[in-house]
C-alpha beads as a LAMMPS data file, in Angstrom:
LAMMPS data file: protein, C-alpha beads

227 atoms
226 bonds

1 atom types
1 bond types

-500.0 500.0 xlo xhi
-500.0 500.0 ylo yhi
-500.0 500.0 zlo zhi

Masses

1 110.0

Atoms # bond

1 1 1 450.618 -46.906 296.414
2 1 1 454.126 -46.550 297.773
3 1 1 454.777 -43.395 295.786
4 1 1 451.523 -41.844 297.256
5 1 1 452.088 -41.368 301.230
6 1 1 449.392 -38.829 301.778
7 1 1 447.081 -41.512 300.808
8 1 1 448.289 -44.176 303.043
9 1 1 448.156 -41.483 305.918
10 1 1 444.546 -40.671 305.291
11 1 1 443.725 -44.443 305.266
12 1 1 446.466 -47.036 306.975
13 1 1 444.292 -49.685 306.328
14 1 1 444.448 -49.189 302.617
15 1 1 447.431 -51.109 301.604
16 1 1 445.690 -54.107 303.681
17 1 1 442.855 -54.218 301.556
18 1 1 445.154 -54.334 298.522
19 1 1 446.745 -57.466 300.019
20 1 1 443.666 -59.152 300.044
21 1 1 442.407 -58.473 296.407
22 1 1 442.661 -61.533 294.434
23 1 1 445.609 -62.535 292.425
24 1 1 444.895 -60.514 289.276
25 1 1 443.926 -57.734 290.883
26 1 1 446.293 -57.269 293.100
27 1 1 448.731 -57.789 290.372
28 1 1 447.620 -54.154 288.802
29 1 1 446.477 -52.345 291.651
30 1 1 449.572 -53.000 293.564
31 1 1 451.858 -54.356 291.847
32 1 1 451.445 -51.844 289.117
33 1 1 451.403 -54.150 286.171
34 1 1 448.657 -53.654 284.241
35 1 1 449.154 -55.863 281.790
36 1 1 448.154 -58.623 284.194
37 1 1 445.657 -60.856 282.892
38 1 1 443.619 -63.699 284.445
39 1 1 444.851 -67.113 283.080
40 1 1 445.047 -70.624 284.453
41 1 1 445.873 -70.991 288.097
42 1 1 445.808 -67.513 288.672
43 1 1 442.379 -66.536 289.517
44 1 1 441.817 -70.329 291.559
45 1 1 444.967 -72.905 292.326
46 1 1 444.521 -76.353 293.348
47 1 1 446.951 -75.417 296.959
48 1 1 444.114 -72.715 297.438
49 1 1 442.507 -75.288 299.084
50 1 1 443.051 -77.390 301.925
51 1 1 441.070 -80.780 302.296
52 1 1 439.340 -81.958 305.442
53 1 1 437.847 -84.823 306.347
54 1 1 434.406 -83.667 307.194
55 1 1 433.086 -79.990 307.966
56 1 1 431.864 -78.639 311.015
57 1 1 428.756 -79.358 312.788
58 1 1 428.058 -76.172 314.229
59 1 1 427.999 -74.191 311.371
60 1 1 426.940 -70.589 311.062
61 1 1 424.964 -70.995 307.805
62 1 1 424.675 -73.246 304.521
63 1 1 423.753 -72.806 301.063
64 1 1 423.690 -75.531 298.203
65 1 1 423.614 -73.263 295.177
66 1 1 422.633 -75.223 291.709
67 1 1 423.930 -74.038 287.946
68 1 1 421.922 -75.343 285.045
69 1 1 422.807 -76.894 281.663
70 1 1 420.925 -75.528 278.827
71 1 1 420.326 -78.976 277.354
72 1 1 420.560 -82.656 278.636
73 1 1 423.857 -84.681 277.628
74 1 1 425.767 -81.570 276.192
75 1 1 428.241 -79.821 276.883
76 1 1 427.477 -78.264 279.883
77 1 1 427.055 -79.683 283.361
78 1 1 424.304 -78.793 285.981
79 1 1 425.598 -78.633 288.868
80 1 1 424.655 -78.351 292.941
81 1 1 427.636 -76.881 295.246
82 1 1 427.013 -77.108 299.109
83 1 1 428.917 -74.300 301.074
84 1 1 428.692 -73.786 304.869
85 1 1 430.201 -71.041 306.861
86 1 1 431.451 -72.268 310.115
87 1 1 431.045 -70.797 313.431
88 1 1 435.045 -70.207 312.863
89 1 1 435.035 -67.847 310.124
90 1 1 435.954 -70.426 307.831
91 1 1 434.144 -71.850 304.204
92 1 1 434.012 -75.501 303.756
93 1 1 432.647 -76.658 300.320
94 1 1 430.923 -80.198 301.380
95 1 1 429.919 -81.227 298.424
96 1 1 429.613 -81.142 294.548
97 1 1 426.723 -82.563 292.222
98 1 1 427.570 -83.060 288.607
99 1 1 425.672 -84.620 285.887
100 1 1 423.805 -83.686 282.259
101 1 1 420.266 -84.640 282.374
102 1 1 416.943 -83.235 281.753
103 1 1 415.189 -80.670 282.809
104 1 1 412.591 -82.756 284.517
105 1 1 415.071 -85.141 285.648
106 1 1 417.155 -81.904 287.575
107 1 1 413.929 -81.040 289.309
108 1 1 413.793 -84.708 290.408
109 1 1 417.635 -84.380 292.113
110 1 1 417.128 -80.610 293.280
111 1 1 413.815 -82.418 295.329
112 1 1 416.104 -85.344 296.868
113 1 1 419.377 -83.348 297.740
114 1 1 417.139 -80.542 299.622
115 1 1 415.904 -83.774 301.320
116 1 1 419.065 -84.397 302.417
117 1 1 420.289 -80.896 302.684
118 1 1 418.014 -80.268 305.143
119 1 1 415.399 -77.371 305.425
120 1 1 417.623 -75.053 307.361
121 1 1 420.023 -75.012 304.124
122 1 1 419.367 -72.286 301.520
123 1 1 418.719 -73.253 297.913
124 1 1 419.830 -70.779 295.944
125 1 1 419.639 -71.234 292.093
126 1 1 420.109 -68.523 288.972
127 1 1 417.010 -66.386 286.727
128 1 1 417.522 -66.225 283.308
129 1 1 416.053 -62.840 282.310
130 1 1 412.600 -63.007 280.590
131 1 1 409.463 -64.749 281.382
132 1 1 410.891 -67.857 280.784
133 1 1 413.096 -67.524 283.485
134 1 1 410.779 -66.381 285.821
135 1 1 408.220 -69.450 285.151
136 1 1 411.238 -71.822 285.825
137 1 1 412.248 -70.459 289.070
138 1 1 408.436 -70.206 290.258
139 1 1 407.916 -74.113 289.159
140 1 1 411.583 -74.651 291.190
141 1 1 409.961 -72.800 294.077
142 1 1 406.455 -74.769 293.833
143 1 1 408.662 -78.037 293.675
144 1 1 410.597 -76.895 297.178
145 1 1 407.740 -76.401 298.784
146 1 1 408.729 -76.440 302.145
147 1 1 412.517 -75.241 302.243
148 1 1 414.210 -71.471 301.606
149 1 1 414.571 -70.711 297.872
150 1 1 416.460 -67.951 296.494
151 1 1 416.626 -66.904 293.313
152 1 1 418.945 -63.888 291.732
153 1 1 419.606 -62.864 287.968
154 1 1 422.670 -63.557 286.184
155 1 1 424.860 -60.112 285.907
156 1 1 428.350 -59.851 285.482
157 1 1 430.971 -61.691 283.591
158 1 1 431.793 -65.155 285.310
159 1 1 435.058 -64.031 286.105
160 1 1 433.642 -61.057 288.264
161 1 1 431.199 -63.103 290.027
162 1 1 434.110 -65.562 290.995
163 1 1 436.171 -62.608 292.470
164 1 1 434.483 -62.749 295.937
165 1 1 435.568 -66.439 296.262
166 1 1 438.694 -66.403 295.217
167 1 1 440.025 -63.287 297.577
168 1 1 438.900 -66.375 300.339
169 1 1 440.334 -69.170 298.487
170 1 1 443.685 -67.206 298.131
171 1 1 443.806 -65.970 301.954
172 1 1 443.276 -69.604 302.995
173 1 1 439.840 -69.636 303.982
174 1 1 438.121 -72.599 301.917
175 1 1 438.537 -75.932 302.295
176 1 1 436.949 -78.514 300.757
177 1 1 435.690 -81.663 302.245
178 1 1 437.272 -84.833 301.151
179 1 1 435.244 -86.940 298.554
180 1 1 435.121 -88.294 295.097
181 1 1 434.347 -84.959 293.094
182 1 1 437.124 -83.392 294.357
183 1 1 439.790 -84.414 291.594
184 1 1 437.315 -83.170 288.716
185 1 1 436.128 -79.796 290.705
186 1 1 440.077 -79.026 291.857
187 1 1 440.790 -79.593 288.041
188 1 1 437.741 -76.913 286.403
189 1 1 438.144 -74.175 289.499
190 1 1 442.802 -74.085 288.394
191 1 1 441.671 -73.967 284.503
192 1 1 439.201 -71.204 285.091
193 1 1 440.346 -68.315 283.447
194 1 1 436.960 -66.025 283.138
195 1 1 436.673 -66.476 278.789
196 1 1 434.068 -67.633 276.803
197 1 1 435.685 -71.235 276.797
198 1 1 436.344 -72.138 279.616
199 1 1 435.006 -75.034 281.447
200 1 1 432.894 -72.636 284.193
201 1 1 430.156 -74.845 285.651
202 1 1 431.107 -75.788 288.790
203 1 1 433.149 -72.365 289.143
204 1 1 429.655 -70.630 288.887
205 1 1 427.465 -72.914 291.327
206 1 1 430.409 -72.533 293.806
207 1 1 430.422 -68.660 293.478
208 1 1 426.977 -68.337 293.697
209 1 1 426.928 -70.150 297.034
210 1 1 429.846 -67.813 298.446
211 1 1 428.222 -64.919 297.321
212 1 1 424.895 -66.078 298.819
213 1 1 426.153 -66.644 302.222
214 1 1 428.370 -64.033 302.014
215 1 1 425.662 -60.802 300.981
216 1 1 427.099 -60.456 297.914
217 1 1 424.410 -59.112 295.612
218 1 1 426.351 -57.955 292.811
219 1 1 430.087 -57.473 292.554
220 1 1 431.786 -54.845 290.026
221 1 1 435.160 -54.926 291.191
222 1 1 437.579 -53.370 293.345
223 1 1 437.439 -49.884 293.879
224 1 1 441.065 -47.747 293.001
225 1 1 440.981 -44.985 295.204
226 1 1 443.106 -42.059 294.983
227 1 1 443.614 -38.319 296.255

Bonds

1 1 1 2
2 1 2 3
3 1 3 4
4 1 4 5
5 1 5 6
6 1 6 7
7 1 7 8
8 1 8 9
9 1 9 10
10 1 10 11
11 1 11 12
12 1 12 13
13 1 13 14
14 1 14 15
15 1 15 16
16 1 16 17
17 1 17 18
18 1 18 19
19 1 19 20
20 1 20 21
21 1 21 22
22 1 22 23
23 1 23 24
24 1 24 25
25 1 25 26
26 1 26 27
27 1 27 28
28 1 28 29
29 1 29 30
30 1 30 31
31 1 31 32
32 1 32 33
33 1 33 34
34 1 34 35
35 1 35 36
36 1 36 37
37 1 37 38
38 1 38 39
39 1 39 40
40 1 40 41
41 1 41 42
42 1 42 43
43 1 43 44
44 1 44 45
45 1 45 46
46 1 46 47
47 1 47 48
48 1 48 49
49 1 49 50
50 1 50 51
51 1 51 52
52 1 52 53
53 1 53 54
54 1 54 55
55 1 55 56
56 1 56 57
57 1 57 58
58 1 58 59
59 1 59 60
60 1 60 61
61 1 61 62
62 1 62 63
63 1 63 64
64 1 64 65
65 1 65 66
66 1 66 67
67 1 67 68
68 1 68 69
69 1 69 70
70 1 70 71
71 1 71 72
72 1 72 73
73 1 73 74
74 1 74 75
75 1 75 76
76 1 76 77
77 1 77 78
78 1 78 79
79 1 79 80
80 1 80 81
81 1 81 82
82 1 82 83
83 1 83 84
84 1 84 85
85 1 85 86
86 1 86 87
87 1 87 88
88 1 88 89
89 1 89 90
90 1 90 91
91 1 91 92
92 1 92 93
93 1 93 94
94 1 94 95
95 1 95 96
96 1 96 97
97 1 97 98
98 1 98 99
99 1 99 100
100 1 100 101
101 1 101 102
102 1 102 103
103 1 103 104
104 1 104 105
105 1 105 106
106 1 106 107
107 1 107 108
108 1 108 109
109 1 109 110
110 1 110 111
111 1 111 112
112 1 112 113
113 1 113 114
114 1 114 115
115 1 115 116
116 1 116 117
117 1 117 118
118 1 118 119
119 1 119 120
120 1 120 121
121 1 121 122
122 1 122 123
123 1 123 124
124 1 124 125
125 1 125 126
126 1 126 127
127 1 127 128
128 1 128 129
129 1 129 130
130 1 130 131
131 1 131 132
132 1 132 133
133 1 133 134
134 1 134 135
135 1 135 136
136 1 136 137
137 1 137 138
138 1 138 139
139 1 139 140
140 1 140 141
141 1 141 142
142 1 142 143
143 1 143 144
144 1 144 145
145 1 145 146
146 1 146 147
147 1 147 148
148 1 148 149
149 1 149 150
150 1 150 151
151 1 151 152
152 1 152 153
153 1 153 154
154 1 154 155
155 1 155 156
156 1 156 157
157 1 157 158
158 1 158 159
159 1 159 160
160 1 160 161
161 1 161 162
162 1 162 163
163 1 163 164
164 1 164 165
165 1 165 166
166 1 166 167
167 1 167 168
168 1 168 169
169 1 169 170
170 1 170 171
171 1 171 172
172 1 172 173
173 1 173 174
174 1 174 175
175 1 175 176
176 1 176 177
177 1 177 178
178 1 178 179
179 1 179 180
180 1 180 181
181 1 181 182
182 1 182 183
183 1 183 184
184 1 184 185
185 1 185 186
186 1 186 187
187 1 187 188
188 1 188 189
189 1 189 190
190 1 190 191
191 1 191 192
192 1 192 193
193 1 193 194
194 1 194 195
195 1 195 196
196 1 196 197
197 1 197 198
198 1 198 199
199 1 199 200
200 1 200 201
201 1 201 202
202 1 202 203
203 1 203 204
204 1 204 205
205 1 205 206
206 1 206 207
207 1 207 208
208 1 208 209
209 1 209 210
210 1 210 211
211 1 211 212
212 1 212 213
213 1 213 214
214 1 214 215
215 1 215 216
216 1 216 217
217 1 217 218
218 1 218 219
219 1 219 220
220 1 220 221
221 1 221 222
222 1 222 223
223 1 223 224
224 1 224 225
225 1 225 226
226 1 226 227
């Protein structure tokens, strides 16, 4: 970007934008090495995020966004992220459910934290593609009678979907309210790498929250613009 002035004349606010790509990205596009890779504690960091004592009251909007296990007691967690945006610009993460049970026993907990959530929070939770998918979310929706249900297909790799998060998390812009999850969710979010094998659950509830509130419908990546 340096070597290209005309660019940076055409658009000042370019090199700006660059500085707020996440880690990784920023890495390539403007630090020119593209051999940078996402690894551990480079795409999320545990001093990415500060910890408060409660969030605010007077917040802008909220979303508790839910990521399902495929099967009770295995590997995989289900889990239920609550994000608000406060009236000062800011993303507090209030909460994280985690626990392996089954399906008819995640219904049960979706129905009492929406209770609790309140109706003027957003439930957001993923579609698997296929009819199967679209019979769960419809029984999900029949279940939450009564409170705002959202439901978006899965596209993208995990670490693409996580992108939009962590440009906040990096700037400074999340914090996370103190409580008992936060030792296990600070843990998963600084080993997240984006491969196959990585532990990703709560990474995935917590981007789909972000990207809820945020507008996000589907994120490809930034954009390398040139002359």
């Amino acid at each position: 970007i340096y070597d290209n002035k005309e660019l940076l004349r055409k658009d000042p606010g370019y090199l700006a934008k660059l500085r707020a790509l996440p880690r990784v990205e920023r890495e390539r596009l403007l630090g020119g090495n593209w051999d940078a890779r996402a690894r551990a504690g480079q795409v999320f960091a545990r001093t990415d995020f500060d910890v408060v004592s409660a969030a605010p009251t007077d917040y802008a909007r909220r979303c508790r966004a839910w990521d399902f296990a495929a099967t009770p007691g295995g590997g995989d967690w289900t889990v239920g992220t609550l994000l608000c945006r406060g009236t000062d610009g800011r993303w507090y993460i209030e909460d994280v459910i985690r626990d392996q049970l089954s399906a008819h026993k995640v219904r049960k907990l979706m129905k009492n934290v929406a209770s609790q959530d309140g109706v003027g929070t957003i439930v957001r939770i993923p579609q698997d593609p296929g009819q199967a998918g679209k019979a769960q979310v419809q029984d999900i929706v029949r279940d939450l009678a009564g409170y705002v249900v959202r439901s978006r297909p899965v596209t993208g790799s995990k670490y693409v979907r996580a992108q939009p998060l962590a440009a906040q998390a990096q700037a400074g812009n999340v914090s996370i309210v103190q409580g008992a999850w936060n030792k296990v969710f600070l843990n998963e979010m600084e080993n997240f790498d984006g491969t196959d094998g990585c532990t990703d659950d709560q990474v995935d509830a917590t981007a789909d929250a972000f990207n809820e509130l945020a507008g996000v419908v589907a994120f490809t990546g930034p954009q390398v613009r040139s002359l």
